[in-house]
N, CA, C and O atoms as a GROMACS GRO file, in nm:
protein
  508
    1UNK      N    1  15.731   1.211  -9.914
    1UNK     CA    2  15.680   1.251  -9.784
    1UNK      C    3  15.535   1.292  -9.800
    1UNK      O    4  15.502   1.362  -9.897
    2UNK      N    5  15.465   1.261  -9.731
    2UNK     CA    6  15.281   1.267  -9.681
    2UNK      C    7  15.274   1.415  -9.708
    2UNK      O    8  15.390   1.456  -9.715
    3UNK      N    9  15.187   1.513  -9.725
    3UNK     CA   10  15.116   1.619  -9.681
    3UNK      C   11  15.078   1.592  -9.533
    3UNK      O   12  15.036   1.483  -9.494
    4UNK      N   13  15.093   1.677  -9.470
    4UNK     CA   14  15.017   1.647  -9.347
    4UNK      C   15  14.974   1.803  -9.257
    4UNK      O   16  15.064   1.876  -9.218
    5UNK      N   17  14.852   1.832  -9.238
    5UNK     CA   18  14.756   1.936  -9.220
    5UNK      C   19  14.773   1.975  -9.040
    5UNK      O   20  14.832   1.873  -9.004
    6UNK      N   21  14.766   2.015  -8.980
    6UNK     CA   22  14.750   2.045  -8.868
    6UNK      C   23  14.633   2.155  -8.844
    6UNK      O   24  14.626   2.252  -8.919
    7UNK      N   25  14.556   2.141  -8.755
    7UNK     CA   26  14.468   2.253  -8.733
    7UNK      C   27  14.516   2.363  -8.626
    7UNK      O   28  14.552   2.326  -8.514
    8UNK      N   29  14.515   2.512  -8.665
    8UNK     CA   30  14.529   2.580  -8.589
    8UNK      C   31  14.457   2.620  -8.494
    8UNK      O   32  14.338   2.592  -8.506
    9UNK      N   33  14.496   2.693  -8.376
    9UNK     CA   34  14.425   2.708  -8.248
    9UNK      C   35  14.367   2.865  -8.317
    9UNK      O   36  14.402   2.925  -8.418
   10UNK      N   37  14.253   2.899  -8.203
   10UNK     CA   38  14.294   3.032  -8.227
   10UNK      C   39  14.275   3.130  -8.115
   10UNK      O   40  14.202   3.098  -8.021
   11UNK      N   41  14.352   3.285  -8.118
   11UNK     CA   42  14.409   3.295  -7.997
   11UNK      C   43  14.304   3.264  -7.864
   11UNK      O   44  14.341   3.202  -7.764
   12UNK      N   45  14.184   3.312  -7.881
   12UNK     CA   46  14.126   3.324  -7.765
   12UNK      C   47  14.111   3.192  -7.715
   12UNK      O   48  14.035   3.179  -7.619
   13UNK      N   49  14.170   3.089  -7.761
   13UNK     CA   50  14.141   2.887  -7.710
   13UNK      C   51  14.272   2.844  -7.733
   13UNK      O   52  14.284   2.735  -7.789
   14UNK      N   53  14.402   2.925  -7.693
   14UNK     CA   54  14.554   2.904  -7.625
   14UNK      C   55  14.559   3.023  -7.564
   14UNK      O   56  14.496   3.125  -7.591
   15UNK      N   57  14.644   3.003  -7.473
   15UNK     CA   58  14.799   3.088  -7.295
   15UNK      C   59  14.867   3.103  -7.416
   15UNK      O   60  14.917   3.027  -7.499
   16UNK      N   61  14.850   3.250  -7.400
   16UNK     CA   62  14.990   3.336  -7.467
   16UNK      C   63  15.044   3.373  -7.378
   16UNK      O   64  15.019   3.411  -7.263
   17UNK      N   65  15.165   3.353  -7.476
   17UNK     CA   66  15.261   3.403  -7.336
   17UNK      C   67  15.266   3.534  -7.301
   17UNK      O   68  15.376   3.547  -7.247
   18UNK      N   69  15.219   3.622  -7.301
   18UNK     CA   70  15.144   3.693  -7.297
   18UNK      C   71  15.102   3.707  -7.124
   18UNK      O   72  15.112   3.801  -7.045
   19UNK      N   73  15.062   3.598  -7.114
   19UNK     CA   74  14.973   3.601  -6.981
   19UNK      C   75  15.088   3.569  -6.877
   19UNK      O   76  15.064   3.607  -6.762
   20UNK      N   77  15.175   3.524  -6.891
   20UNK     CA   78  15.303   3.544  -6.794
   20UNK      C   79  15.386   3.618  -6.811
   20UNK      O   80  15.471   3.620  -6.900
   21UNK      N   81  15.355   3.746  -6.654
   21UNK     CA   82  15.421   3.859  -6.689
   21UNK      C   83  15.526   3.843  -6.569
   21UNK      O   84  15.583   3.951  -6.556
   22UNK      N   85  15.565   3.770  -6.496
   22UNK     CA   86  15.649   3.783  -6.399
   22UNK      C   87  15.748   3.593  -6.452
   22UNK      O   88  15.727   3.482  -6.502
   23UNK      N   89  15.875   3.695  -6.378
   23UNK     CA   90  15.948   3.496  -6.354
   23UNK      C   91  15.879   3.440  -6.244
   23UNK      O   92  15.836   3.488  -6.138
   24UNK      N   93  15.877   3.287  -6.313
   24UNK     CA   94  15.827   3.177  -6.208
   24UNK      C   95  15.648   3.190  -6.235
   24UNK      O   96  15.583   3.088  -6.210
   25UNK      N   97  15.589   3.289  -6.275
   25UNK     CA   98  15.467   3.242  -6.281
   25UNK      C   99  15.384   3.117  -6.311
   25UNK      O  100  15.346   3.099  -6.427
   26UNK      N  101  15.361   3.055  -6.245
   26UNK     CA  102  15.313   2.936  -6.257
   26UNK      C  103  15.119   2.958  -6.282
   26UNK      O  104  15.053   3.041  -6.220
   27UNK      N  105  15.049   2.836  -6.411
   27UNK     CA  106  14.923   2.833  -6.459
   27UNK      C  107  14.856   2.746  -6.409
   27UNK      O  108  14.883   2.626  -6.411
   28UNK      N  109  14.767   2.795  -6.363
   28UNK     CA  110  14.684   2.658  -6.296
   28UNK      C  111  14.535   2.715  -6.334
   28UNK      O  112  14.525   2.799  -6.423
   29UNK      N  113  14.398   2.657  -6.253
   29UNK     CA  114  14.295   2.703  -6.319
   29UNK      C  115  14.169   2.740  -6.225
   29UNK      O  116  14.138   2.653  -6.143
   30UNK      N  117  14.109   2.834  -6.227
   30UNK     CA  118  13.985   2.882  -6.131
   30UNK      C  119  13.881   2.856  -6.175
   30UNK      O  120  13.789   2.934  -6.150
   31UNK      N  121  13.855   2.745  -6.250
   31UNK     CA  122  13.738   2.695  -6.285
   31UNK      C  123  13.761   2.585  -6.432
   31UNK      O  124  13.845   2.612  -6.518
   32UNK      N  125  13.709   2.515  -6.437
   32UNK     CA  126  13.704   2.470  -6.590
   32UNK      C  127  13.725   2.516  -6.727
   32UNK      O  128  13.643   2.550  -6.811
   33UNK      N  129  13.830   2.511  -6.731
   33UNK     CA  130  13.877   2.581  -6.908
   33UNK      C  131  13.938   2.751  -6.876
   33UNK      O  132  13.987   2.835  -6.951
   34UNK      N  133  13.915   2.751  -6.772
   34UNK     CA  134  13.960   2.899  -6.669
   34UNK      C  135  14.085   2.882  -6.673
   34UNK      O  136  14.120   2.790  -6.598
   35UNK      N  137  14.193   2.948  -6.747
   35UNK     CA  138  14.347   2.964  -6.649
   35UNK      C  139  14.355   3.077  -6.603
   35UNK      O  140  14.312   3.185  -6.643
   36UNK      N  141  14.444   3.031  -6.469
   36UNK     CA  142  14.461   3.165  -6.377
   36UNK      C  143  14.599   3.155  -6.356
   36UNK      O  144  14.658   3.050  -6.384
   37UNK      N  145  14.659   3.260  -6.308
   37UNK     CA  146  14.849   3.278  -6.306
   37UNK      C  147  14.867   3.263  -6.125
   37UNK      O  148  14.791   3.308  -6.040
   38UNK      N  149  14.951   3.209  -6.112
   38UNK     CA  150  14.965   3.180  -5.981
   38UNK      C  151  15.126   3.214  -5.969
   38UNK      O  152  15.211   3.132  -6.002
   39UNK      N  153  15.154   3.333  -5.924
   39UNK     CA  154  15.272   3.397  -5.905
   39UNK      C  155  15.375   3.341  -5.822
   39UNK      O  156  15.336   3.287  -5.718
   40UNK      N  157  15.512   3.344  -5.846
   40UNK     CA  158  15.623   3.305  -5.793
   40UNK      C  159  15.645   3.326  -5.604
   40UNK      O  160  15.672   3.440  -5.566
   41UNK      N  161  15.631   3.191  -5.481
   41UNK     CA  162  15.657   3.238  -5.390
   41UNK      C  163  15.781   3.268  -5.352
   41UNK      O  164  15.869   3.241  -5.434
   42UNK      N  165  15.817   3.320  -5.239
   42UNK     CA  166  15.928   3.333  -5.194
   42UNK      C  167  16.010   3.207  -5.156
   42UNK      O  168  15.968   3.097  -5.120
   43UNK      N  169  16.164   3.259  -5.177
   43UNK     CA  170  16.261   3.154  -5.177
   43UNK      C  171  16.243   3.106  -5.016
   43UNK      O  172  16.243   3.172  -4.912
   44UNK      N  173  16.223   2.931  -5.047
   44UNK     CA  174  16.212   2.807  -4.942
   44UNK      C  175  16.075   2.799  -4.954
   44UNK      O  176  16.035   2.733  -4.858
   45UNK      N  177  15.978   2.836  -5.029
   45UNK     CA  178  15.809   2.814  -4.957
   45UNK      C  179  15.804   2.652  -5.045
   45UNK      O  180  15.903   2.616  -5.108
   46UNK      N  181  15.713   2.591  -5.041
   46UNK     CA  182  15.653   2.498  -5.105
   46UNK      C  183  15.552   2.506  -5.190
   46UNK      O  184  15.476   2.594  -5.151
   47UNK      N  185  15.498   2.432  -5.331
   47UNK     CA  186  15.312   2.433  -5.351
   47UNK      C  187  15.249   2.345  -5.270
   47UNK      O  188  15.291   2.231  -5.249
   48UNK      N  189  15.166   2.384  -5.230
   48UNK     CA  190  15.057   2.320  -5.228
   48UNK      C  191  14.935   2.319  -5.222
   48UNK      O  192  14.910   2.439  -5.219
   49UNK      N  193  14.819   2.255  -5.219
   49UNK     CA  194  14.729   2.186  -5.283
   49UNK      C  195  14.625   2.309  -5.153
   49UNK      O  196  14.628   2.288  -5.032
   50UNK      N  197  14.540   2.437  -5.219
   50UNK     CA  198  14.492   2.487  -5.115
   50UNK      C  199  14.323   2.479  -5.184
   50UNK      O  200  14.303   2.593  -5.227
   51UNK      N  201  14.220   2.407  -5.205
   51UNK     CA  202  14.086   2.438  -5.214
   51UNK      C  203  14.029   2.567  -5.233
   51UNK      O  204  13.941   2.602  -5.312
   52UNK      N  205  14.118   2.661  -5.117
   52UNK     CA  206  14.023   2.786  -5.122
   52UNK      C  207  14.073   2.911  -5.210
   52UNK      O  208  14.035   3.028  -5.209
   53UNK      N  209  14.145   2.863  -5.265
   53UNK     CA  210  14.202   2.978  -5.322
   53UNK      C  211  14.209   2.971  -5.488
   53UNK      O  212  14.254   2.867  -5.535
   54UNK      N  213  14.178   3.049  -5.554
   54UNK     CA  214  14.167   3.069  -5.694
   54UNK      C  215  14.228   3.016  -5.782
   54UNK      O  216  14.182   2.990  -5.893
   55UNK      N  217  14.386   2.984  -5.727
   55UNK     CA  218  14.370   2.868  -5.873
   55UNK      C  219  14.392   2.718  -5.847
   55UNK      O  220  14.438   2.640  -5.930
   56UNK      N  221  14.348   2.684  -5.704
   56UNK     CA  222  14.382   2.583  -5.610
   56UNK      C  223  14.508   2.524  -5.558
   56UNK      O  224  14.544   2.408  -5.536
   57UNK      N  225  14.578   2.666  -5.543
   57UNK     CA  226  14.712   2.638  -5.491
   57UNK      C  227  14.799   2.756  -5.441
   57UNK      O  228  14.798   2.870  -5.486
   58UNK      N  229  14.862   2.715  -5.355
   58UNK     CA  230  14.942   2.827  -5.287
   58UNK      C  231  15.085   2.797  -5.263
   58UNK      O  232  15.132   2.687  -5.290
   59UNK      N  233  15.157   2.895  -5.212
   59UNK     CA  234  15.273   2.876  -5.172
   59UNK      C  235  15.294   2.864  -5.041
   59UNK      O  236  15.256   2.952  -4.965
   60UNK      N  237  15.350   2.769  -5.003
   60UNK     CA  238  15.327   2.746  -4.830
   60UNK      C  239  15.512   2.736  -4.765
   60UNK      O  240  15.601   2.690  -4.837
   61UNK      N  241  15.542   2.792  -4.608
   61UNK     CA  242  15.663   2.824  -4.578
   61UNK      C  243  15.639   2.660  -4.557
   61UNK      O  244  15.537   2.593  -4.543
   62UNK      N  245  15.820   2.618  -4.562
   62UNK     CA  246  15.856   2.511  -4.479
   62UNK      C  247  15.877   2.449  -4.363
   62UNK      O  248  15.785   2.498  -4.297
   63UNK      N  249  15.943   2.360  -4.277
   63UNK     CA  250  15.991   2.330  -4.151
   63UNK      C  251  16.104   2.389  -4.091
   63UNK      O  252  16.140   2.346  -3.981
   64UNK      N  253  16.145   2.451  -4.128
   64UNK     CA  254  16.298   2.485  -4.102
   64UNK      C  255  16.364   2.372  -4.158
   64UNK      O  256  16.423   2.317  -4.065
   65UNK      N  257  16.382   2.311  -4.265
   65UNK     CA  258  16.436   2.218  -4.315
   65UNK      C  259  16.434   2.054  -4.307
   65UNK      O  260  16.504   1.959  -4.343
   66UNK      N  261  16.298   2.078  -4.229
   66UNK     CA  262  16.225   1.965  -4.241
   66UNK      C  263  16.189   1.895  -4.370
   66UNK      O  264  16.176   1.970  -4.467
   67UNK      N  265  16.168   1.754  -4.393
   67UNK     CA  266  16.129   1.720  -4.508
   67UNK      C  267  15.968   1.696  -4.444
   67UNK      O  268  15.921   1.640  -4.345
   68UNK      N  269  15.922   1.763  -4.546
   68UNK     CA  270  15.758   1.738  -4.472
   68UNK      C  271  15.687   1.670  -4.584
   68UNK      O  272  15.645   1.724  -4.686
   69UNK      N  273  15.681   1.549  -4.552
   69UNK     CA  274  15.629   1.427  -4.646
   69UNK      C  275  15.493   1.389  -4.616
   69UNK      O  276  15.433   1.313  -4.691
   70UNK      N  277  15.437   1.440  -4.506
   70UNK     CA  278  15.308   1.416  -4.440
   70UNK      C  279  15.188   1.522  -4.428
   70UNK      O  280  15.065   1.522  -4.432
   71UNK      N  281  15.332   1.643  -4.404
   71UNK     CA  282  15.256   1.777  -4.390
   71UNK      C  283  15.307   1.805  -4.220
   71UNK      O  284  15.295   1.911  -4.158
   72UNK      N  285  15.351   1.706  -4.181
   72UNK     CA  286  15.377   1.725  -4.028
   72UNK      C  287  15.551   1.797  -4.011
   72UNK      O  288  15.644   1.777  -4.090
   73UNK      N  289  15.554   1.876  -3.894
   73UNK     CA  290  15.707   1.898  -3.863
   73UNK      C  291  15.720   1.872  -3.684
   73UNK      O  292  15.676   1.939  -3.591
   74UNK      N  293  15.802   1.740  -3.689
   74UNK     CA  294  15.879   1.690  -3.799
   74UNK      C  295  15.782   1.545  -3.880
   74UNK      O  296  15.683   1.495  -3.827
   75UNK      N  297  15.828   1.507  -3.987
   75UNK     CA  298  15.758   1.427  -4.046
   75UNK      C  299  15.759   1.314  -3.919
   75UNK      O  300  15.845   1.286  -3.836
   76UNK      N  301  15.619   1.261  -3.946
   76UNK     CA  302  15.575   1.110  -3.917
   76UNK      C  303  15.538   0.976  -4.020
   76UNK      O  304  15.469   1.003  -4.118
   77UNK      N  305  15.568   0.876  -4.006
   77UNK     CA  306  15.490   0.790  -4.115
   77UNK      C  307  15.658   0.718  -4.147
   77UNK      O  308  15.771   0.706  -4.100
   78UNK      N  309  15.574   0.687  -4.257
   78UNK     CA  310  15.702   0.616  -4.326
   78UNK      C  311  15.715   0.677  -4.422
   78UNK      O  312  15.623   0.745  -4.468
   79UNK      N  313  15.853   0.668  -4.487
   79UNK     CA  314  15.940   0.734  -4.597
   79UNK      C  315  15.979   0.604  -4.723
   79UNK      O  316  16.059   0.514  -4.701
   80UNK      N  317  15.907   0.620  -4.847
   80UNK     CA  318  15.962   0.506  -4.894
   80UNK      C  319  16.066   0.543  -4.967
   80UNK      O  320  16.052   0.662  -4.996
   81UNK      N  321  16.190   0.486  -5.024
   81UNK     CA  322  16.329   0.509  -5.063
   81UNK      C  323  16.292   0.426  -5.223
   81UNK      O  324  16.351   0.440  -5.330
   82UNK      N  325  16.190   0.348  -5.193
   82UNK     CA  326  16.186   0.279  -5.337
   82UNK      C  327  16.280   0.183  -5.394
   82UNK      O  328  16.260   0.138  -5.507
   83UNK      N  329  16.405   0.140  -5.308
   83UNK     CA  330  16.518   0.081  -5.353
   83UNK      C  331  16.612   0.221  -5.396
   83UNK      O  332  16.726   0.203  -5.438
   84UNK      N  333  16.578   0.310  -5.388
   84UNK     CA  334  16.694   0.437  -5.366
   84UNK      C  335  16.750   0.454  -5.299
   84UNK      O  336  16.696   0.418  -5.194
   85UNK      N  337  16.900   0.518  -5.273
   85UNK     CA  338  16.963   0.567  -5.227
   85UNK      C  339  16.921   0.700  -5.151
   85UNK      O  340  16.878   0.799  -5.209
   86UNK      N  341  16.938   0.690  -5.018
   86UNK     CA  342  16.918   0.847  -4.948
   86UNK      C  343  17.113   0.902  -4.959
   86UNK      O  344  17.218   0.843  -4.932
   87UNK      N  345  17.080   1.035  -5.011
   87UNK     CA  346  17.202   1.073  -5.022
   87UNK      C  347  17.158   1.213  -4.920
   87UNK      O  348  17.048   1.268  -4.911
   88UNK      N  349  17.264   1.241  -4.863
   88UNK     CA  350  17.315   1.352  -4.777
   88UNK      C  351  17.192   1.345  -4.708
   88UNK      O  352  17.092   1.408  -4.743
   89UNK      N  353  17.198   1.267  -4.607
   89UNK     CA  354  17.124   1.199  -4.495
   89UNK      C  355  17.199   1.209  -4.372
   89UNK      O  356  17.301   1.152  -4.334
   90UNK      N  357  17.119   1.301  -4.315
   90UNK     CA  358  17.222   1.280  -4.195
   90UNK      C  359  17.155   1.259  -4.042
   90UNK      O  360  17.069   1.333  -3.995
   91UNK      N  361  17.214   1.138  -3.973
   91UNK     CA  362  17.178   1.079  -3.900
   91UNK      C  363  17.130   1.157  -3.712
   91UNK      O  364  17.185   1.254  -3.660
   92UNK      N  365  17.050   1.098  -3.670
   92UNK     CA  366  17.045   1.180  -3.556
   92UNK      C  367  17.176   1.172  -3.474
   92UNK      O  368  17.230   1.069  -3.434
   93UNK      N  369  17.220   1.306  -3.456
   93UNK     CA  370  17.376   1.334  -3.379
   93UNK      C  371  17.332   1.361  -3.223
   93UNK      O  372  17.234   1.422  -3.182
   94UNK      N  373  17.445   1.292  -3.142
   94UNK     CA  374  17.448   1.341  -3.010
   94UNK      C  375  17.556   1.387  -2.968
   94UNK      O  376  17.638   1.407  -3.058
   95UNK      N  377  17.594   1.416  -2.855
   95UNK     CA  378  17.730   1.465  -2.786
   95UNK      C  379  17.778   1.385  -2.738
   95UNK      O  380  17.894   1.360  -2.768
   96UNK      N  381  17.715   1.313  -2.647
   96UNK     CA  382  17.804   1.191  -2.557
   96UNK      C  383  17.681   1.099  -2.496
   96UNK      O  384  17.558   1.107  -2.496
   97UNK      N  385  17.779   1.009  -2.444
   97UNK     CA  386  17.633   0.903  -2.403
   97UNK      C  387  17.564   0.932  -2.314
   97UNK      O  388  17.462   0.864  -2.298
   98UNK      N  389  17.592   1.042  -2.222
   98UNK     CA  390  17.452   1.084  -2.151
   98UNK      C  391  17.377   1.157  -2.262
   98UNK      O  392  17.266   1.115  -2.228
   99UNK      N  393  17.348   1.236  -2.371
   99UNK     CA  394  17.294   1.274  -2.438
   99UNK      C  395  17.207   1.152  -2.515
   99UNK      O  396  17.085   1.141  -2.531
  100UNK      N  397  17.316   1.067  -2.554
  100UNK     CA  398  17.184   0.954  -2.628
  100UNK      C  399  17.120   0.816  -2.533
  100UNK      O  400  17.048   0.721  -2.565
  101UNK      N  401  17.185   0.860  -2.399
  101UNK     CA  402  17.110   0.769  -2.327
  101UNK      C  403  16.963   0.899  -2.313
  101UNK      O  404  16.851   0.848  -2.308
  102UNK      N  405  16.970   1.020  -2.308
  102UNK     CA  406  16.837   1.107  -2.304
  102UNK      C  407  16.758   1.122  -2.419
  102UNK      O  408  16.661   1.196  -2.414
  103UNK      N  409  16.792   1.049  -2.544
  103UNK     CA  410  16.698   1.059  -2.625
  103UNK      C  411  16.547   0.999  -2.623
  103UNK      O  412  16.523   0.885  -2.581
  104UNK      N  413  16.448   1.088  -2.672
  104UNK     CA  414  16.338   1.110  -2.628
  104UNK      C  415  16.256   0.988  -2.731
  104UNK      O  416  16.274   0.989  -2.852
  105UNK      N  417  16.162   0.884  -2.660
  105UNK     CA  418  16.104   0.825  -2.780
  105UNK      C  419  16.178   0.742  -2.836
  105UNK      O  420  16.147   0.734  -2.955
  106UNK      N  421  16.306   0.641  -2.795
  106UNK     CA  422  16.354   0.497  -2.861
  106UNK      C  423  16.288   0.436  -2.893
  106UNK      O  424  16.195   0.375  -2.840
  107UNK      N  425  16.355   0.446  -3.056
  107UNK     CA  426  16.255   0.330  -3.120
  107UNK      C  427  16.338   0.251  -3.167
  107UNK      O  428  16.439   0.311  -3.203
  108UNK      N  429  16.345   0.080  -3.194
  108UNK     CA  430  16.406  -0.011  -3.224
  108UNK      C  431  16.431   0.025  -3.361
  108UNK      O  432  16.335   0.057  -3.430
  109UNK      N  433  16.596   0.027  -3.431
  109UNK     CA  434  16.569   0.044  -3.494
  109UNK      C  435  16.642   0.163  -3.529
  109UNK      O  436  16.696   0.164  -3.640
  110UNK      N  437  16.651   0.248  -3.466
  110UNK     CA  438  16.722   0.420  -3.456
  110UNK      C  439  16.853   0.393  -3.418
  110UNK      O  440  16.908   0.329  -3.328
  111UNK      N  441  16.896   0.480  -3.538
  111UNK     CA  442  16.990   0.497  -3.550
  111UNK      C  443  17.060   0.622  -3.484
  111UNK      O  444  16.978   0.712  -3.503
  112UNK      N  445  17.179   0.682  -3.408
  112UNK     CA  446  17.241   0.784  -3.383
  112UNK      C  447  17.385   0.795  -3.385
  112UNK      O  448  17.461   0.702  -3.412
  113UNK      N  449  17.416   0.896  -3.359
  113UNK     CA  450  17.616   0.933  -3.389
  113UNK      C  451  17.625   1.000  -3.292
  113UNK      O  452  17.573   1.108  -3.264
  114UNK      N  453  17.740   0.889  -3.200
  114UNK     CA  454  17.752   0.980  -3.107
  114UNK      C  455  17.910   1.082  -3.112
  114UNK      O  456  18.029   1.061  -3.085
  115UNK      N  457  17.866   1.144  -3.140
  115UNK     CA  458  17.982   1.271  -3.138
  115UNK      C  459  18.170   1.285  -3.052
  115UNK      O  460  18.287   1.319  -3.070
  116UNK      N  461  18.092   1.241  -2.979
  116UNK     CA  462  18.224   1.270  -2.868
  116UNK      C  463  18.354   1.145  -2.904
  116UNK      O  464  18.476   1.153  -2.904
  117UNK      N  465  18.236   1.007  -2.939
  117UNK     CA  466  18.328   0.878  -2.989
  117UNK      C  467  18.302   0.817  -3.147
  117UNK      O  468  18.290   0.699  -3.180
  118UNK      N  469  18.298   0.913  -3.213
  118UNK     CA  470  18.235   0.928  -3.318
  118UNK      C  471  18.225   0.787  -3.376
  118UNK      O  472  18.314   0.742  -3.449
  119UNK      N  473  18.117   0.721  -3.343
  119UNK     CA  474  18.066   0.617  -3.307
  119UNK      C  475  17.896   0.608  -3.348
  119UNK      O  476  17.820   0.695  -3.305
  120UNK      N  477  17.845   0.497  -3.434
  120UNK     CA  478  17.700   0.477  -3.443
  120UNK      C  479  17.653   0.397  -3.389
  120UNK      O  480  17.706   0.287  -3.378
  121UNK      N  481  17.504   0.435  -3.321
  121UNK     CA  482  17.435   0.339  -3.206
  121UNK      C  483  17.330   0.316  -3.275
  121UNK      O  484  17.273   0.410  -3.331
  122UNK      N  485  17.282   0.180  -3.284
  122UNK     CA  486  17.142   0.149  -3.284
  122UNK      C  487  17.098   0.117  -3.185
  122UNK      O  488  17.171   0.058  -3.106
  123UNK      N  489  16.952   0.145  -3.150
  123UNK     CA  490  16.858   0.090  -3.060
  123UNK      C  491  16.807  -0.047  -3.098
  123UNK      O  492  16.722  -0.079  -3.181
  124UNK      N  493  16.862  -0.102  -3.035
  124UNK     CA  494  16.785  -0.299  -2.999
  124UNK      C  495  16.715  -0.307  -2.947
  124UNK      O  496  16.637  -0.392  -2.991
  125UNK      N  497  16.663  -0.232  -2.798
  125UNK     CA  498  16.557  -0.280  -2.694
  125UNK      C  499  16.499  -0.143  -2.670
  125UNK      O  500  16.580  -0.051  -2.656
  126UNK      N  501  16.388  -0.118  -2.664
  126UNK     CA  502  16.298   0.026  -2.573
  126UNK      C  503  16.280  -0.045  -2.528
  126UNK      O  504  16.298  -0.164  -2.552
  127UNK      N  505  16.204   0.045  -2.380
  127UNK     CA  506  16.089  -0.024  -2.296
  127UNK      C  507  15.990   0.072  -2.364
  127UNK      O  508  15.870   0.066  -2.337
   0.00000   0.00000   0.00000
């Protein structure tokens, strides 16, 4: 077997752990070669990506269980699946067919469940 040398760091040029004093602290950086600790948000928030803030990121609340893929609630755009499976997907529900004859915004294409005849409708035609 080889000799083989490794060079050591030394402390002041590595994150000791040390520097994470809470669970969930997450490292990110306030400048170049700067790490800064970016503390655990509260249960349901999100990261994301904030410019103004010190280590360029924050914890942000959700939709009420929106998937916010855009940043919008409720999402807009398209969703790509990638050839994946959406699992525990659940479809827009109505009560009865005056309810999904009142749905707002038919789009060809939409899918719904109607409840009362537990029954799935697609939309074929908007005006």
């Amino acid at each position: 077997m080889a000799i083989v040398w490794q060079k050591l760091a030394y402390e002041d040029n590595v994150i000791t752990k040390a520097t994470l004093v809470a669970k969930g602290d997450l490292i990110g950086a306030s400048a170049a070669s700067t790490p800064a600790i970016l503390t655990a948000g509260t249960n349901g928030q999100v990261l994301t990506a904030a410019s103004g803030e010190a280590t360029g990121l924050e914890w942000a609340a959700t939709g009420a269980g929106d998937f916010l893929a855009d940043g919008t609630v409720p999402m807009t755009g398209d969703l790509d699946f990638a050839e994946n499976q959406a699992l525990d997907m659940i479809i827009h529900n109505v009560a009865d067919a005056a309810a999904l004859a009142a749905l707002a915004n038919p789009t060809i294409g939409k899918i719904a469940f109607q409840v009362d005849e537990l029954a799935f409708y697609g939309c074929t035609s908007a005006a």
